[in-house]
C-alpha positions in Angstrom: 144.2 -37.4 141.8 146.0 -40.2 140.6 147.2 -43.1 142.9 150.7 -42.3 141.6 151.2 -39.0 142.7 150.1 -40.4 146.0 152.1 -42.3 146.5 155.3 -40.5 145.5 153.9 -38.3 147.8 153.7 -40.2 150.4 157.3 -41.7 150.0 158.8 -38.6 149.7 157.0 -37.1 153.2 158.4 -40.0 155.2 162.5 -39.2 153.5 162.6 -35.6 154.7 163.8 -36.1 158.2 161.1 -33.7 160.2 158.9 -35.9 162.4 160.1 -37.4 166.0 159.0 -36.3 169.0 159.7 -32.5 171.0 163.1 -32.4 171.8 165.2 -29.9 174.4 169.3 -30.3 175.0 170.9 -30.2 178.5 170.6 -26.2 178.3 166.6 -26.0 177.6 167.7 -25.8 173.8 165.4 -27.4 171.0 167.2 -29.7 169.5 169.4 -28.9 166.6 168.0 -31.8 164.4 164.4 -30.0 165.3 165.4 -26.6 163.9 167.9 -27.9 160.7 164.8 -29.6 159.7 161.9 -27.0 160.5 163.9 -24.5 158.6 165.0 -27.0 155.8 161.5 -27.8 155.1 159.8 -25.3 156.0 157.7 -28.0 158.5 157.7 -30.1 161.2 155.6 -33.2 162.6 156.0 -33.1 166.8 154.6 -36.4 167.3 152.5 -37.8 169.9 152.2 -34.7 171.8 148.4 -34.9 172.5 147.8 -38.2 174.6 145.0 -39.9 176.3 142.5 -37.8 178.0 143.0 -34.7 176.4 142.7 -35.7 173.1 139.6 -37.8 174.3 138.5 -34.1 175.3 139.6 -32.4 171.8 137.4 -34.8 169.6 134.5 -34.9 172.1 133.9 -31.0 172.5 134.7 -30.9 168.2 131.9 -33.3 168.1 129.7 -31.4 170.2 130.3 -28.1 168.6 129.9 -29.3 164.9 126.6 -30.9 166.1 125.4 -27.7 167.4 126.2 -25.8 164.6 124.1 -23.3 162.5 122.9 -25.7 159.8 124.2 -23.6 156.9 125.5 -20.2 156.5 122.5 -18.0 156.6 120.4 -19.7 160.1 121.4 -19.3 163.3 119.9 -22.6 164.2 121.1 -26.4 164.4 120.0 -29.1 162.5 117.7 -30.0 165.1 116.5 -26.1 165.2 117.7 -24.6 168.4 120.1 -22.1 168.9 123.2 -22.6 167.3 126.2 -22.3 169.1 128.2 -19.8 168.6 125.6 -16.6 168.1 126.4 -15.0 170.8 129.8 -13.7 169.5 130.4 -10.7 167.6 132.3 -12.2 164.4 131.0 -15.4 163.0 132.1 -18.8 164.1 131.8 -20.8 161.5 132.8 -20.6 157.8 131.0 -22.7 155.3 131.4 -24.5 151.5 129.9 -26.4 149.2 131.1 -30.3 149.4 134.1 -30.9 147.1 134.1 -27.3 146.0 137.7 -24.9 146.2 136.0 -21.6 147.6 139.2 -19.5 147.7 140.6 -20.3 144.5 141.7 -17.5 142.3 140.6 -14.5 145.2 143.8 -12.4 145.6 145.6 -14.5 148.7 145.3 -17.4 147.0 146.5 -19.5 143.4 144.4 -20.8 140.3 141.4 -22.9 141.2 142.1 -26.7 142.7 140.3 -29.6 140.6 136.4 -29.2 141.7 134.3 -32.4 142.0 130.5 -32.6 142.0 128.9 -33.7 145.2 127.1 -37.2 145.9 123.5 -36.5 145.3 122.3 -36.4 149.0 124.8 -34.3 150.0 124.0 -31.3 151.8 124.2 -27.8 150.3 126.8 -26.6 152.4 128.8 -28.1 155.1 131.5 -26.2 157.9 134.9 -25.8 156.5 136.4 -23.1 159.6 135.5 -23.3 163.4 137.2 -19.6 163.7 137.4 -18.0 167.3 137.5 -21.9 168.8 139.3 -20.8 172.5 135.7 -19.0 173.6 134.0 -22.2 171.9 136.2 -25.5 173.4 138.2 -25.4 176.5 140.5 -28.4 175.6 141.8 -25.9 172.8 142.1 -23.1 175.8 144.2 -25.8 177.6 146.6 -27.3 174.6 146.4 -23.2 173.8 148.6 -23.1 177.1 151.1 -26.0 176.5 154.4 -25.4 178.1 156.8 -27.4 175.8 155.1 -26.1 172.6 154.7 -22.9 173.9 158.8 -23.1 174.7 159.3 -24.0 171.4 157.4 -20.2 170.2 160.0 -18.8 172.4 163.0 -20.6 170.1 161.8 -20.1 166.9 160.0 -16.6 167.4 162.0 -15.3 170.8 160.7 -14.8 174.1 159.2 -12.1 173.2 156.3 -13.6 170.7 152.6 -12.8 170.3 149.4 -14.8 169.2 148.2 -14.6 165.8 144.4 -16.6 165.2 143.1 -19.9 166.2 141.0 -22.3 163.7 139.7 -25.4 163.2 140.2 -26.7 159.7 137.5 -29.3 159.4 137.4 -31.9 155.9 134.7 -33.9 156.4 135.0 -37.9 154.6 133.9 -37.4 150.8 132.5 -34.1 151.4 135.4 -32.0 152.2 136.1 -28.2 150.1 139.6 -28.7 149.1 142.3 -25.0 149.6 143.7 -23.8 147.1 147.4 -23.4 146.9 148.8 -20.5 149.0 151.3 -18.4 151.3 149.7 -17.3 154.8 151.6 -14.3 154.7 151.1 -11.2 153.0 152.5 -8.3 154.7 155.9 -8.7 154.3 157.0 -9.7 150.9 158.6 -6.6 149.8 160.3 -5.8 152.9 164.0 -5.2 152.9 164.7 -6.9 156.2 162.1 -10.1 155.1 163.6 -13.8 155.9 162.7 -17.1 156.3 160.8 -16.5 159.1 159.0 -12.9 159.1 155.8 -14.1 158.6 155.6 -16.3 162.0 154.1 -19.8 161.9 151.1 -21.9 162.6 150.7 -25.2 164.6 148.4 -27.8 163.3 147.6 -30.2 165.9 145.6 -33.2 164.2 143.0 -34.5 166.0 142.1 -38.2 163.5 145.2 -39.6 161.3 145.5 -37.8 158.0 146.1 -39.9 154.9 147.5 -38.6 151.3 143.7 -37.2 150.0 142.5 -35.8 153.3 145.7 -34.3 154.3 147.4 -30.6 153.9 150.1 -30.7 151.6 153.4 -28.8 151.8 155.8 -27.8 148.9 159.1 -28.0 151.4 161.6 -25.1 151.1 159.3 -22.7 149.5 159.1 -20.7 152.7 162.7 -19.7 151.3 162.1 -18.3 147.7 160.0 -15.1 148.7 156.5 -14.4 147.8 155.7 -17.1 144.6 153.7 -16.9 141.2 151.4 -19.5 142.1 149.6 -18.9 139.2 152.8 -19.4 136.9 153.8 -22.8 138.9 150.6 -24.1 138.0 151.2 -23.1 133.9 154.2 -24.5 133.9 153.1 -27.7 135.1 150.0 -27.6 132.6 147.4 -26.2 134.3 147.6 -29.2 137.3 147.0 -28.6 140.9 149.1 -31.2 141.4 152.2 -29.7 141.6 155.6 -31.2 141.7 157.3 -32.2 145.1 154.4 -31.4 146.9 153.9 -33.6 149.7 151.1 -34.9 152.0 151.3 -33.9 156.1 151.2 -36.9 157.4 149.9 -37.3 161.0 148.5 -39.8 163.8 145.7 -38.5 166.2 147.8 -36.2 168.7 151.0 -35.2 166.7 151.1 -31.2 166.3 153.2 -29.7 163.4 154.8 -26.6 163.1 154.3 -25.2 159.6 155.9 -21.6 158.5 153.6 -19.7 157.1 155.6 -18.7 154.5 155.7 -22.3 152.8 153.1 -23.1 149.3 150.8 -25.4 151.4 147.0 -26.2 150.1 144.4 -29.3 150.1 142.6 -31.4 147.7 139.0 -32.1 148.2 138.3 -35.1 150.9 137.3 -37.9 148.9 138.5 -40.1 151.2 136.5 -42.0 153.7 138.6 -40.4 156.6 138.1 -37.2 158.6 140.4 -34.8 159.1 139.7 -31.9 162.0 143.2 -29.9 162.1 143.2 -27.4 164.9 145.7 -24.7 164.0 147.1 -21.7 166.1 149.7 -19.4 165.5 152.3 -17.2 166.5 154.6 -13.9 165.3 157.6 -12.3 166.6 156.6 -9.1 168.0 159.0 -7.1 165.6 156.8 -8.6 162.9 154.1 -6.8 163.9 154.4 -3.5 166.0 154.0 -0.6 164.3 152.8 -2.5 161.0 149.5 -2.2 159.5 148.7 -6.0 158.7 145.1 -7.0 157.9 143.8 -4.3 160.2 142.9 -0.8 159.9 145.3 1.1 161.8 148.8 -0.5 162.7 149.3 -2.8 165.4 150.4 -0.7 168.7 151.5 -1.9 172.0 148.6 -1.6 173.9 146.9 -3.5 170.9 149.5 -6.4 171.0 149.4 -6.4 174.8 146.0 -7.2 174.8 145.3 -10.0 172.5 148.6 -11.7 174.1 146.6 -11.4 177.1 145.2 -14.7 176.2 148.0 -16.4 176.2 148.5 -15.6 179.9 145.1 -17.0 180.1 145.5 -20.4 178.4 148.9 -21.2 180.4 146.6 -20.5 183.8 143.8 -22.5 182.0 146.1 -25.8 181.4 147.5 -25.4 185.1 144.1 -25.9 186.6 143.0 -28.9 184.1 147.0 -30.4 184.5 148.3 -29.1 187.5 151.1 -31.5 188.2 152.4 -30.2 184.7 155.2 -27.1 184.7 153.6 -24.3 183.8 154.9 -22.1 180.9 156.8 -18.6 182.1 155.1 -16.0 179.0 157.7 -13.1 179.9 155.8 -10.5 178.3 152.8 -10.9 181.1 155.7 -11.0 183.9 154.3 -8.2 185.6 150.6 -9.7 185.3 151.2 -13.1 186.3 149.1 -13.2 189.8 146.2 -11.3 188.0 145.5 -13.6 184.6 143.0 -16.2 186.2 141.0 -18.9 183.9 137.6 -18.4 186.1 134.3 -17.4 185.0 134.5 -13.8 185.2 137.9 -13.8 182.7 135.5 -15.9 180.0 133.0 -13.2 179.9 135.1 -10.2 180.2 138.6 -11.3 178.4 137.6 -14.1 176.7 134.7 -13.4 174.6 135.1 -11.8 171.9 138.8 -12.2 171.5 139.3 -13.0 168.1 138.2 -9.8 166.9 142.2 -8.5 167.7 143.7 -11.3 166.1 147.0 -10.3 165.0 147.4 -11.0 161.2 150.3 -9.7 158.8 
């Protein structure tokens, strides 16, 4: 990737007015500068919403769980050979690549194949690329999970009304790390009649280390507003490069949480850089989005199916009160009626908790 195309990059990120801090007016509203912007670009960067102890918290349990993790793809042990973490769930918890590789390049969500580079020689086979499921695994991402003024924001962009989608954590290890091929998260809804700018919900990406211009996602702005793209053709046109024009680099400080729609061309280049990037991302979908459609499921999504998995979020708001309780607590008005019952305690990890992720909501 050539130095110029970073740095235009990186000059154009910083001119497109969507970074500053969470806003509300007088009347609870998010700021009108916040939505102009978000639904501009297709993007924006809340900063410094993560902050002292629990982002200590964040990096130490990522830490911990990438050290206990299976050692490659096919053993269920650590490097050290004990138990790997994570076994004991139903669906994996980790999702692998080779260093420097593009894994999804060319399979039918995403584009043509991003530039491939060849590993250092004592570079492992395989290295974690996905920490899927990460609420059963960490409880600092149960507790930012349950954030009150990110969690208000869901309720202006989606209505009050919204549901989860999936949690992840995107992990780019320095010089090693698979770059993601250009894409659109969502899939469901492109040839709907009633489709807009925002059918397909969105995803926060709270960054846990400062990104930088090679480790960093990068966003095409406004293509969230041009329908389901060609990404094939784009890259034709613009002779076969993954670099593609006004693409720009997410630029973030440890702690600032964007909110990305997942309708915008996004995608990464391989981490040659000396920097890591760990980008925990968790999503949400209006509820008319979902009910009654068919998704990546077998069956459509019902109500007794969204009520469920949104279940969690009930769980995460009482989760953050116990670990901040001189916080205000988020009101999820869906779970009005269950408000005195959803209690972060033992018994709810084993018996709501576990296994959650396998009716994630995903269109």
């Amino acid at each position: 990737m050539t130095d110029e195309y970073l740095k235009v990059g990186e000059r154009c990120a910083y001119e497109l007015g969507n970074r500053g801090p969470i806003e509300f007016d007088a009347k609870g509203i998010l700021h009108e500068d916040i939505t102009e912007a978000y639904w501009r670009t297709g993007f924006y960067v809340f900063e410094g919403v993560v902050q002292g102890e629990e982002m200590d918290e964040l990096i130490a349990e990522l830490e911990s769980v990438l050290a206990l993790a299976p050692s490659s793809s096919n053993v269920s042990t650590d490097a050290t050979g004990r138990a790997a973490i994570g076994t004991e769930f139903e669906k994996p918890s980790f999702n692998f690549a080779k260093p420097l590789s593009d894994p999804y390049g060319g399979t039918w969500r995403y584009g043509g194949k991003m530039t491939e580079l060849e590993a250092p020689v004592k570079a492992p086979e395989e290295i974690v690329l996905q920490i899927m499921g990460v609420l059963q695994l960490m409880d600092s991402c149960l507790w930012l999970y349950g954030h009150p003024q990110l969690l208000a924001v869901v309720e202006q962009i989606n209505g009050p009304d919204f549901v989860p989608f999936t949690e992840t954590i995107w992990v780019k290890h320095p010089g090693l790390g698979a770059s993601v091929a250009w894409h659109q998260d969502g899939t469901t809804h492109w040839d709907n009649p009633e489709l807009d700018w925002g059918t397909h919900g969105f995803n926060y990406m709270a960054q846990l280390y400062a990104t930088n211009p090679t480790n960093a996602l990068w966003v095409v702005p406004g293509t969230h507003q041009q329908g389901k793209l060609d990404i094939v053709a784009l890259m034709q046109a613009n002779r076969d490069s993954d670099r593609l024009p006004n693409a720009v680099p997410m630029l973030c400080q440890p702690g600032d949480v964007v909110i990305m729609n997942r309708q915008v061309l996004h995608g990464s280049f391989p981490n040659t850089s000396p920097v890591m990037r760990a980008t925990y991302q968790f999503g949400f979908h209006r509820r008319a989005s979902l009910l009654g459609v068919k998704g990546w499921d077998a069956r459509p999504y019902d109500e007794a199916r969204i009520h469920e998995r949104s279940r969690i979020i009930g769980l995460a708001i009482d989760a953050r009160h116990q670990r901040f309780p001189d916080e205000q607590r988020y009101h999820y008005k869906p779970l009005s009626d269950e408000i005195d019952t959803l209690r972060w305690n033992n018994n709810s990890r084993k018996n709501l908790l576990k296994n959650y992720n396998l009716k994630d909501l995903s269109i």
